[in-house]
C-alpha beads as a LAMMPS data file, in Angstrom:
LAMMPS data file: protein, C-alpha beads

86 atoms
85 bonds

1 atom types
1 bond types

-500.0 500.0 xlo xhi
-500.0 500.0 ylo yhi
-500.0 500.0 zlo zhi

Masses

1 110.0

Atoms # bond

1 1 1 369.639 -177.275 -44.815
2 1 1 372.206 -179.567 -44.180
3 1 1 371.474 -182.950 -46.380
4 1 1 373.690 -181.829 -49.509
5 1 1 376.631 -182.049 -46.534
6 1 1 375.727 -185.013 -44.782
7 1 1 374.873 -186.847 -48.627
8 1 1 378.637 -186.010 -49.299
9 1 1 379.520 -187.458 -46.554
10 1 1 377.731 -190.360 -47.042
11 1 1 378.876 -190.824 -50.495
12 1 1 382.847 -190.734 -49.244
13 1 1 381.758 -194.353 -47.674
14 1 1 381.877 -197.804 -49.310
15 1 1 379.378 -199.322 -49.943
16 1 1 377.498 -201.568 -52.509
17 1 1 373.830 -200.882 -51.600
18 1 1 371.407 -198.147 -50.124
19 1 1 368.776 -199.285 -48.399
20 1 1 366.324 -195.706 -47.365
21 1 1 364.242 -194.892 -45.038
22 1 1 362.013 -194.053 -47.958
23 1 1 362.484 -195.186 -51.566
24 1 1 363.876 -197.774 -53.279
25 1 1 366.853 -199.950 -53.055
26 1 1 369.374 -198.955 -54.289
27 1 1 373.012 -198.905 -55.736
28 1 1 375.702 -196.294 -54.710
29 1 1 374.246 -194.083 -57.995
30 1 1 370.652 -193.488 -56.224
31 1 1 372.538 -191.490 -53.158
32 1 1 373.739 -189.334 -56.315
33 1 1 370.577 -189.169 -57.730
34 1 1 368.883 -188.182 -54.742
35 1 1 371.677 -185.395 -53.568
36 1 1 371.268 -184.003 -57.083
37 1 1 367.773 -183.262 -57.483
38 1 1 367.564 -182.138 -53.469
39 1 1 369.857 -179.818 -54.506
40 1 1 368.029 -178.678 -57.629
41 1 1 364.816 -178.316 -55.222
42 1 1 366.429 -176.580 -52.547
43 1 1 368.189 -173.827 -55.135
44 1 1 364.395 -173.472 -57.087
45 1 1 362.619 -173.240 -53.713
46 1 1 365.119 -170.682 -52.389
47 1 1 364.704 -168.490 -55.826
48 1 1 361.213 -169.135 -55.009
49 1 1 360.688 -167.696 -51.847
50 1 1 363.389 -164.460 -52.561
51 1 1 361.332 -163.775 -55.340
52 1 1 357.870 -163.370 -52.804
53 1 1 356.232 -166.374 -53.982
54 1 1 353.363 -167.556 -51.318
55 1 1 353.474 -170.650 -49.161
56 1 1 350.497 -172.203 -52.062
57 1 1 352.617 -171.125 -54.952
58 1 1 355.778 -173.284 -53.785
59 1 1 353.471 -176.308 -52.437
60 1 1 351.995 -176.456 -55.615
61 1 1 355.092 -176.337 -58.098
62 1 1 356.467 -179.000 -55.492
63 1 1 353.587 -181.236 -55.922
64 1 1 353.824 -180.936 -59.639
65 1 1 357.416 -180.601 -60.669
66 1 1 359.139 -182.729 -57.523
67 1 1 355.866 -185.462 -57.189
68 1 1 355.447 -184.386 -53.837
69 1 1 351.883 -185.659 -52.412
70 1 1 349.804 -182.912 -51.865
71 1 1 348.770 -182.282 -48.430
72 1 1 351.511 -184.336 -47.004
73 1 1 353.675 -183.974 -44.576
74 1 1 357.050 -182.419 -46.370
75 1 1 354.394 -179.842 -47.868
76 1 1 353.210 -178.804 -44.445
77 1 1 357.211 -177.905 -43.853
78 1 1 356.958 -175.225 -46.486
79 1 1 356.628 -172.189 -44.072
80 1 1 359.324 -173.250 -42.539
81 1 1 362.047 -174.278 -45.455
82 1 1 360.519 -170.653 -47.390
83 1 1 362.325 -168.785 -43.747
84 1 1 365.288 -170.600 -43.738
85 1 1 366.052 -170.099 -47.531
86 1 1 364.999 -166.771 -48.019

Bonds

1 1 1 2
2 1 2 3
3 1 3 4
4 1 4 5
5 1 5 6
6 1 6 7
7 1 7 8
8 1 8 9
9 1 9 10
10 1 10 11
11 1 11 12
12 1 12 13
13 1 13 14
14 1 14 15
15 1 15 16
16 1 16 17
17 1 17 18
18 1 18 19
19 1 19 20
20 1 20 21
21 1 21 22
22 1 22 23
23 1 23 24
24 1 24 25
25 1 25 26
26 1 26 27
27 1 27 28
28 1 28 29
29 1 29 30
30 1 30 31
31 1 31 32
32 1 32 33
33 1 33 34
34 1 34 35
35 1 35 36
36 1 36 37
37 1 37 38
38 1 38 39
39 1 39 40
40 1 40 41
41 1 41 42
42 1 42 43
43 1 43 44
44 1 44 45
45 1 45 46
46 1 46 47
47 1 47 48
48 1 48 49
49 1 49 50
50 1 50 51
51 1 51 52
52 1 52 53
53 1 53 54
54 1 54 55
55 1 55 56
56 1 56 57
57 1 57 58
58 1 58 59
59 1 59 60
60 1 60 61
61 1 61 62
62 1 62 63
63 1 63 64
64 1 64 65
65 1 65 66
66 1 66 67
67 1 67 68
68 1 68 69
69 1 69 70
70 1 70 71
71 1 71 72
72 1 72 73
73 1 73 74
74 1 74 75
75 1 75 76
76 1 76 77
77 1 77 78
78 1 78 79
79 1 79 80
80 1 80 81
81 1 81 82
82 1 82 83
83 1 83 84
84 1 84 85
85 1 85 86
């Protein structure tokens, strides 16, 4: 996964206000925010998935600890970020 690299990148430029694709709007802090707790997600999935948890086991600790909506899209991507983190 390359979005830790590509926030860093995007935090090297100035600028006064994010405006997402999803989320808020926001200040230069929300970039931050965001690359911080994808990070966090992407290290606890990855423990996740070397330690044999199941495809229902990560969706649901996603929907509850990272408010993902269950059934949705990013949850349908499990299979495939459980492979590439393993």
């Amino acid at each position: 996964m390359e979005w830790t690299t590509t926030l860093d990148k995007v935090l090297k430029l100035d600028f006064d206000t994010v405006i997402p694709g999803h989320g808020p709007v926001s200040d230069h802090v929300g970039p931050l925010k965001f690359r911080a707790n994808f990070e966090s997600m992407r290290d606890w999935i990855s423990g996740m998935a070397r330690g044999g948890k199941s495809k229902e086991e990560v969706s649901k600790r996603l929907v509850t600890e990272f408010g993902w909506t269950p059934g949705g899209l990013a949850v349908q991507q499990v299979d495939a970020m459980i492979a590439e983190l393993k």
